[in-house]
DRENDO-1510 file (C-alpha; in Angstrom, 1 decimal, always signed):
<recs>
REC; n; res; u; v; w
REC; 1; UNK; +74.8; +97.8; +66.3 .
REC; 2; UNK; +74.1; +96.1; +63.0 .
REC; 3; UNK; +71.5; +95.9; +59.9 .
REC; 4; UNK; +68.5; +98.4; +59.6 .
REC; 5; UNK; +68.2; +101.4; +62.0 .
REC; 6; UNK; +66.5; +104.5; +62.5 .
REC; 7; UNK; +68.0; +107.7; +61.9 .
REC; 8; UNK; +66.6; +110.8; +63.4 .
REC; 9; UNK; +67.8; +114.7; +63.1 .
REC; 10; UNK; +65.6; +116.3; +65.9 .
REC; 11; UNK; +66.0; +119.9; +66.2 .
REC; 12; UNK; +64.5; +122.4; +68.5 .
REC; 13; UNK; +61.1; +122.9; +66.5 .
REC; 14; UNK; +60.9; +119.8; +64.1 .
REC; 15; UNK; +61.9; +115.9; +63.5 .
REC; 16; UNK; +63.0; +114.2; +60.9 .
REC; 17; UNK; +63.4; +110.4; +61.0 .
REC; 18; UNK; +64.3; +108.0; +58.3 .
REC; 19; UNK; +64.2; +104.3; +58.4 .
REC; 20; UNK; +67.9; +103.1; +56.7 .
REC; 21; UNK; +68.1; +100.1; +55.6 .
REC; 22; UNK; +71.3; +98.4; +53.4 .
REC; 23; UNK; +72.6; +102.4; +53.3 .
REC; 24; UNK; +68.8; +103.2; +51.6 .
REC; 25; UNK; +66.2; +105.6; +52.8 .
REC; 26; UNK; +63.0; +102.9; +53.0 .
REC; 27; UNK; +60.9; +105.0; +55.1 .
REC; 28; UNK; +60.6; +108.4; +56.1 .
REC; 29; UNK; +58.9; +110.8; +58.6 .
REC; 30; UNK; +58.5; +114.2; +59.5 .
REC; 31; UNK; +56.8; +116.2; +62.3 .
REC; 32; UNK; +56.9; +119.5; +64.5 .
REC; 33; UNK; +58.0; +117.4; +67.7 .
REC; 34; UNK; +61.3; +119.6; +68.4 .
REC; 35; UNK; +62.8; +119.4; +71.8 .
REC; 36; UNK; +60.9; +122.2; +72.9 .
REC; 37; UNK; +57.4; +120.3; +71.7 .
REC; 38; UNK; +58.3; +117.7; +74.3 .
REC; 39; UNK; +57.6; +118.0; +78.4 .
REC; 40; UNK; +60.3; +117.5; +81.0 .
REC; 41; UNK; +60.6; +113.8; +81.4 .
REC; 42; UNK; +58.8; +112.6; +78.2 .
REC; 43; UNK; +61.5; +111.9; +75.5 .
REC; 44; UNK; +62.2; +108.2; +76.8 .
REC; 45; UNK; +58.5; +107.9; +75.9 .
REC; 46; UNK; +58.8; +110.0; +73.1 .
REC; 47; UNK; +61.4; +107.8; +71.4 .
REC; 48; UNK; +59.8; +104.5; +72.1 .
REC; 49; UNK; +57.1; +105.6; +70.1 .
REC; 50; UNK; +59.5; +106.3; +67.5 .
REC; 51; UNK; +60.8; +103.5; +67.5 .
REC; 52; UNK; +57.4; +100.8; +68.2 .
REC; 53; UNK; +56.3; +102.9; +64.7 .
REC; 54; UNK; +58.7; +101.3; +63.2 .
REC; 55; UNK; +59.5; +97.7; +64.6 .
REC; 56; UNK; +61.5; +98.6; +67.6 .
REC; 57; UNK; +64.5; +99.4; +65.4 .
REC; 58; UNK; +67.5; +100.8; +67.3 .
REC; 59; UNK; +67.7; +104.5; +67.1 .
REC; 60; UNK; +70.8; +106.9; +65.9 .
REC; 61; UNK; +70.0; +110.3; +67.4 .
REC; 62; UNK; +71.5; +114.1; +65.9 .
REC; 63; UNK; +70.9; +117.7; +66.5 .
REC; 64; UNK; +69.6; +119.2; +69.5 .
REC; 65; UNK; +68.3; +116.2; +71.1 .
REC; 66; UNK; +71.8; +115.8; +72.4 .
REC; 67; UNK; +72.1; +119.4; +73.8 .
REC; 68; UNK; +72.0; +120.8; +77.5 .
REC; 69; UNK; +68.5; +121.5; +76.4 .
REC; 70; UNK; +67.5; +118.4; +75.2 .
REC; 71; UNK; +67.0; +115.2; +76.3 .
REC; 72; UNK; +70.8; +113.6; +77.2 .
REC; 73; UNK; +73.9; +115.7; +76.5 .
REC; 74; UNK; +76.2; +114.2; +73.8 .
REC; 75; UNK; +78.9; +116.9; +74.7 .
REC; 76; UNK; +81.1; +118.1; +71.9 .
REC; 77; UNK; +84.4; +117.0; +69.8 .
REC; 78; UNK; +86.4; +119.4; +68.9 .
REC; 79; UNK; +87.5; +120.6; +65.3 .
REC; 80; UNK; +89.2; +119.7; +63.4 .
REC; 81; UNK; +86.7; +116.6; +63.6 .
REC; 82; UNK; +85.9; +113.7; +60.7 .
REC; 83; UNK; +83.2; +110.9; +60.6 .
REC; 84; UNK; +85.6; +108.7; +63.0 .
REC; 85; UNK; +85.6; +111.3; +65.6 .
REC; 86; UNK; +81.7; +111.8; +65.9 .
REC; 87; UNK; +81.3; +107.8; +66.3 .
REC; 88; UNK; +83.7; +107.3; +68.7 .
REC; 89; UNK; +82.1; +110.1; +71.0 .
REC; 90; UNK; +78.7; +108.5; +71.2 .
REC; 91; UNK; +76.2; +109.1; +73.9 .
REC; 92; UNK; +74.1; +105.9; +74.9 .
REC; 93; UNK; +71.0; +107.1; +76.9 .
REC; 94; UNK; +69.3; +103.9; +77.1 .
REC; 95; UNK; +69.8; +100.4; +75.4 .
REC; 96; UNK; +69.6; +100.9; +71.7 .
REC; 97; UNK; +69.8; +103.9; +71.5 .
REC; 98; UNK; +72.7; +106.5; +70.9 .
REC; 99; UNK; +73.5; +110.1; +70.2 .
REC; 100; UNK; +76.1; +111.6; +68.1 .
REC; 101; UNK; +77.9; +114.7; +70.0 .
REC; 102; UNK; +78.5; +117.9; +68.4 .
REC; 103; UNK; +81.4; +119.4; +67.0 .
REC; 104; UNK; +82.8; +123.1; +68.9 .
REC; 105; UNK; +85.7; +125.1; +68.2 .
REC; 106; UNK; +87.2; +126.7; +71.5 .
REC; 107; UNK; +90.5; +128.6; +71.9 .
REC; 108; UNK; +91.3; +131.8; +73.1 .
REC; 109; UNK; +90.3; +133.7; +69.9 .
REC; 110; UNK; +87.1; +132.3; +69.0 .
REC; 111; UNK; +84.2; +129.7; +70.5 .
REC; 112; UNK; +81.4; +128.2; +68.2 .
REC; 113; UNK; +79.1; +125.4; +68.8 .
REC; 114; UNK; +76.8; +123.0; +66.3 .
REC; 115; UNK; +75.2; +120.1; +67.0 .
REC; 116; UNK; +73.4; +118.3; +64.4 .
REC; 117; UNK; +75.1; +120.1; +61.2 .
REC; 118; UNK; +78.1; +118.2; +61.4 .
REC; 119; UNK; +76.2; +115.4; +60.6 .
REC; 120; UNK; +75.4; +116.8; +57.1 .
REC; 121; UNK; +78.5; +118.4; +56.6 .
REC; 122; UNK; +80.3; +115.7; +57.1 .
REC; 123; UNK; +78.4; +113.6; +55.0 .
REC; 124; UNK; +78.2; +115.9; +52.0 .
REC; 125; UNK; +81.3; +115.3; +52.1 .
REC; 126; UNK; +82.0; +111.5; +52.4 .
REC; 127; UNK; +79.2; +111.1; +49.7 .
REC; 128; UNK; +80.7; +112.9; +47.0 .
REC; 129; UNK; +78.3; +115.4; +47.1 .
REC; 130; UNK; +80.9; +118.0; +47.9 .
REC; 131; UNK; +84.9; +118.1; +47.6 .
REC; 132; UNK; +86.9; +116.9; +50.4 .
REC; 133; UNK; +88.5; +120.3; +50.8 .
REC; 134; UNK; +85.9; +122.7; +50.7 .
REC; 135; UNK; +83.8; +125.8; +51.8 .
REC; 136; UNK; +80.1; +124.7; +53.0 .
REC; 137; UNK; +77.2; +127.1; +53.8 .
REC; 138; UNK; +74.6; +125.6; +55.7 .
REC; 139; UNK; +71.5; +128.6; +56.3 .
REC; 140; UNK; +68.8; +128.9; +58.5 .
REC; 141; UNK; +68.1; +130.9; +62.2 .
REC; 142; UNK; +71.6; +130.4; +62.6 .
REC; 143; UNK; +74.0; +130.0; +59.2 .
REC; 144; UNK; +76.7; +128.0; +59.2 .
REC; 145; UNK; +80.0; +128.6; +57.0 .
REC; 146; UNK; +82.4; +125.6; +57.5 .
REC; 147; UNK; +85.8; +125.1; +55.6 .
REC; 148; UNK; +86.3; +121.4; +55.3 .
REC; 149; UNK; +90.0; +120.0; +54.7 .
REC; 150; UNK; +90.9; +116.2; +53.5 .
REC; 151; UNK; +87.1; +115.1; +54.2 .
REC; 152; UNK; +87.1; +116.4; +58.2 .
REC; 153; UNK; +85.8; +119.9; +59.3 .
REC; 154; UNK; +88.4; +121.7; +60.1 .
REC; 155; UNK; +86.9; +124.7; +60.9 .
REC; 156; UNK; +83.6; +126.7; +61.4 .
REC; 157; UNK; +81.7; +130.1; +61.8 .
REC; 158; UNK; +78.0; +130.5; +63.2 .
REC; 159; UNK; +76.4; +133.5; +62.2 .
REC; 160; UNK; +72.9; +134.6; +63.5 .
REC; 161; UNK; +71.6; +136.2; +59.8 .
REC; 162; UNK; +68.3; +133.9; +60.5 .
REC; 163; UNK; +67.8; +135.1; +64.2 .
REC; 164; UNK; +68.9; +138.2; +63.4 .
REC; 165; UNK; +66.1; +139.1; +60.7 .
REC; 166; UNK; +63.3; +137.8; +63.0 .
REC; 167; UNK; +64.5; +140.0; +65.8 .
REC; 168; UNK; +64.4; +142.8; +63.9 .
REC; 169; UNK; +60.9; +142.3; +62.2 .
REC; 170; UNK; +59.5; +141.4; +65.7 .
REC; 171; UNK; +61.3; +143.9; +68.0 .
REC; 172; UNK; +63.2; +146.5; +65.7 .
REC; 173; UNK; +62.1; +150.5; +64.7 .
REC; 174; UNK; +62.0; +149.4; +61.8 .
REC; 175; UNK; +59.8; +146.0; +62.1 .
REC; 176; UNK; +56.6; +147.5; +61.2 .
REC; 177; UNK; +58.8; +148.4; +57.7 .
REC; 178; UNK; +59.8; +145.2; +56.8 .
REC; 179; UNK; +56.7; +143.7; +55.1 .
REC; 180; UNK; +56.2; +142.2; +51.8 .
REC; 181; UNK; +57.3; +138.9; +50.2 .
REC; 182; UNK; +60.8; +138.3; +50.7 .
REC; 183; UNK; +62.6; +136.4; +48.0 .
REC; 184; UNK; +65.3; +136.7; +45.4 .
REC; 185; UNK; +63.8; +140.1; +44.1 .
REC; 186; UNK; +65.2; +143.5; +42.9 .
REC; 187; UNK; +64.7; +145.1; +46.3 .
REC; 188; UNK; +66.6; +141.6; +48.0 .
REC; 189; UNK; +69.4; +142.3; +45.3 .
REC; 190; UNK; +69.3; +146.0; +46.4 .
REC; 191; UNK; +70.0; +144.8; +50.0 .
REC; 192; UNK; +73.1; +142.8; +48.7 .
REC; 193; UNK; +74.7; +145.4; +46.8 .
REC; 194; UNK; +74.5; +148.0; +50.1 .
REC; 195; UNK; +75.8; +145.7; +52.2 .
REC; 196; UNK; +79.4; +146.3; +50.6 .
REC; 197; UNK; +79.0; +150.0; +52.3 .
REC; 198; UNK; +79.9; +147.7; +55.3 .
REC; 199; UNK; +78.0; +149.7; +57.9 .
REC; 200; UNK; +75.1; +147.6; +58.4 .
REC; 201; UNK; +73.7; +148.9; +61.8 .
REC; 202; UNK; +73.5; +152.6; +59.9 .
REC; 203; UNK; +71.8; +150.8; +56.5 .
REC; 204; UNK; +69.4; +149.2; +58.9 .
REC; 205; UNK; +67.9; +152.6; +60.2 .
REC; 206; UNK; +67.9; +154.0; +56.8 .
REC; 207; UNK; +65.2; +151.7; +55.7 .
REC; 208; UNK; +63.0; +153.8; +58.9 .
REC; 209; UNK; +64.5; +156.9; +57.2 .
REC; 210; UNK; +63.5; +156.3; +53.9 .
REC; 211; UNK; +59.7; +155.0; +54.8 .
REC; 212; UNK; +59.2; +158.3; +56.7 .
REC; 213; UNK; +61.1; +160.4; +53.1 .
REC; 214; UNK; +58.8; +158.3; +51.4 .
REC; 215; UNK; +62.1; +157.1; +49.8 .
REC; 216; UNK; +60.9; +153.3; +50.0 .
REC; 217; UNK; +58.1; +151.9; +48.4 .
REC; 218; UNK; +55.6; +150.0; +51.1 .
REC; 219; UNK; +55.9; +146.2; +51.0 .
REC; 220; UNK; +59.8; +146.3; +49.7 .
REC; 221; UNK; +61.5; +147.0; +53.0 .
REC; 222; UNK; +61.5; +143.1; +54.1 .
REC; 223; UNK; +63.2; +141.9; +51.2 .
REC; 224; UNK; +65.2; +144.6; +51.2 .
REC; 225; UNK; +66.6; +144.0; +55.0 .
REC; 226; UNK; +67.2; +140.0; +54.1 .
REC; 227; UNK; +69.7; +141.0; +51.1 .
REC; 228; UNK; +71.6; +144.0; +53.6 .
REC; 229; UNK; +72.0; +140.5; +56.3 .
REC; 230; UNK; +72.3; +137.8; +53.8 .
REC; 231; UNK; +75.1; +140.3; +52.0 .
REC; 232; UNK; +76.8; +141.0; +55.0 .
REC; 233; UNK; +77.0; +137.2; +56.1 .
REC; 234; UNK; +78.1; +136.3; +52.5 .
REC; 235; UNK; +81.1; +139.3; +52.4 .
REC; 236; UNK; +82.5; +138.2; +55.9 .
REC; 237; UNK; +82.9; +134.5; +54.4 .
REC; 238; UNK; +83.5; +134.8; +50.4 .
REC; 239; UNK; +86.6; +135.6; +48.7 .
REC; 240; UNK; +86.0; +136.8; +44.8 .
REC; 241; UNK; +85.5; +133.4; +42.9 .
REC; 242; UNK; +85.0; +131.5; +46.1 .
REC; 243; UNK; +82.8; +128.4; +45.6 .
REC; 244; UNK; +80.2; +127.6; +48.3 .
REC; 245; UNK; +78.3; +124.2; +48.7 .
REC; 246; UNK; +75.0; +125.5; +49.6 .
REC; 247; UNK; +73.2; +123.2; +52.1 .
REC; 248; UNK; +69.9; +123.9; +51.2 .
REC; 249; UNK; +66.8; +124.1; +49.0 .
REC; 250; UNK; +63.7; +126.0; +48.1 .
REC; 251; UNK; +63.7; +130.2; +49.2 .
REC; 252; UNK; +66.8; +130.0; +51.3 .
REC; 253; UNK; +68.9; +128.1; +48.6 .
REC; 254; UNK; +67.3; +131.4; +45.8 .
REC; 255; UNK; +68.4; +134.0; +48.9 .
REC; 256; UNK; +71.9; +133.0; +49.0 .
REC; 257; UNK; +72.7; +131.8; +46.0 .
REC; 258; UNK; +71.7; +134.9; +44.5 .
REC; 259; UNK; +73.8; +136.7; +47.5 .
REC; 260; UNK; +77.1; +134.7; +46.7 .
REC; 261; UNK; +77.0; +135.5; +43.4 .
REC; 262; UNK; +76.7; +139.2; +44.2 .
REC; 263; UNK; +79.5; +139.2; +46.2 .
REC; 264; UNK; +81.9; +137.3; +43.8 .
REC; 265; UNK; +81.3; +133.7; +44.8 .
REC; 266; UNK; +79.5; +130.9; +43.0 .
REC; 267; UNK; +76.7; +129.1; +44.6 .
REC; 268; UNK; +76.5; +124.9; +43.8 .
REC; 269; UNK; +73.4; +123.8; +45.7 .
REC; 270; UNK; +73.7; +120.5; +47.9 .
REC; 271; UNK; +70.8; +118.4; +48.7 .
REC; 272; UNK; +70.8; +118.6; +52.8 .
REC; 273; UNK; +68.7; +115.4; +53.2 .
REC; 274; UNK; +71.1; +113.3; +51.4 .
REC; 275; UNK; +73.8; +114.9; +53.2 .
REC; 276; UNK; +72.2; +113.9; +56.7 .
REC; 277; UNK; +71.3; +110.6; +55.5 .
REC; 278; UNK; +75.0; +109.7; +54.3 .
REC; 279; UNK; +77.0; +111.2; +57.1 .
REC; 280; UNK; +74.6; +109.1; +59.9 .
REC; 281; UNK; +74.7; +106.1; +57.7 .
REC; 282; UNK; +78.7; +106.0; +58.1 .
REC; 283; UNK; +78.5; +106.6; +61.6 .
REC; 284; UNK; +76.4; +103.9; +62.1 .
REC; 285; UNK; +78.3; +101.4; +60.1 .
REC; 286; UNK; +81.5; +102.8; +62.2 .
REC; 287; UNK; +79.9; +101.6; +65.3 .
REC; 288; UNK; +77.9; +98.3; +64.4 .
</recs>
């Protein structure tokens, strides 16, 4: 492997691909084609499309794509894992074409899994974006908090804040409550600040409780549900003074920053994209 190549984090429900050329971003694309988007047998096709788009570059693959449910399975290295690690486990699929594993952690204690976060968290990392030792929050369906030591990651915890709020808006008593806009608002803060009752499954039948006691205002109970989860994610991770290196923009980067800095930590916001970009860039010059 050697000179330009594409660089692609493919999730379950989007892609992201990003021509690198000399280390730099020159071209850059983004669709809803998630493993799930493509039928059994068509990701060999699905990538050479990718890759005739952009002159039949050779491809560096991350994220789900390398699951049991994707297209080839990268397997996993374990943690405490660095840059080095994730390059010399490399799946090849087909001729010009690799995927970089995941990274699990798997004793008798505790498992956890990712697969295409390392990437980023790793590369925050080697790019100076975050310390070498370090705690890093990554959000989304399923958050991840992962302490990083002398540039590797050491150690991580997945928790299912994302998941967890969709289940209960879709399934839950207390779905048909959780309307509104949810953002960094009064009634999001008021969710943060009960969460230190630390009894979330009894705070999350209160909101039904105080809709029918007419205790709630309609159109408040959604934000309000997001700040008791986001809280009680946050208090489980954050000592008092704790700084986190927030993976993320836009809504989710105003949800939890505001949330760490209710429970004592400070929030320093971490551009993911720059994060992916650097930590595939070194694993491609590792192997090339």
């Amino acid at each position: 492997m050697s000179g330009a190549f594409i660089a692609v984090d493919w999730g379950t429900t989007n892609r992201r691909a990003y021509v690198v050329d000399g280390g730099e971003v020159v071209a850059t694309e983004r669709d809803d084609m998630g493993i799930l988007s493509v039928p059994s047998g068509g990701f060999p096709a699905a990538v050479a499309a990718l890759r005739e788009r952009h002159g039949g570059l050779p491809m560096l693959l991350a994220g789900m794509v390398g699951s049991n449910r994707g297209w080839h399975d990268a397997g996993y290295v374990a943690a405490p894992a660095g840059i080095a690690d994730l390059a010399a486990g490399l799946a090849t699929p087909e001729p010009g074409v690799a995927i970089v594993p995941g990274v699990c952690r798997n004793d008798e204690h505790r498992q956890d899994v990712m697969r295409g976060e390392e990437v980023q968290l790793l590369g925050a990392v080697a790019a100076g974006l975050a310390p070498a030792d370090a705690l890093l929050c990554q959000p989304g369906t399923h958050a991840k908090w992962a302490e990083m030591r002398g540039g590797s990651l050491a150690d991580f915890t997945t928790a299912m804040t994302g998941e967890m709020f969709a289940l209960l808006k879709a399934h839950a008593l207390i779905g048909p409550e959780m309307t509104g806009e949810v953002d960094a608002t009064e009634h999001f803060r008021q969710g943060v600040e009960a969460s230190a009752d630390q009894d979330l499954l009894a705070a999350l039948f209160g909101v039904r409780a105080a809709a029918v006691l007419g205790r709630r205002a309609p159109g408040t109970a959604g934000a309000y549900v997001s700040g008791l989860l986001l809280g009680s994610d946050c208090r489980a991770r954050i000592v008092s003074g704790r700084i986190v290196h927030l993976l993320a923009d836009g809504l989710l980067a105003r949800l939890y920053s505001t949330a760490i800095a209710i429970v004592g930590g400070e929030a320093v916001v971490v551009d993911s994209h720059a994060s992916f970009v650097a930590g595939i860039t070194r694993i491609w010059d590792m192997t090339s």
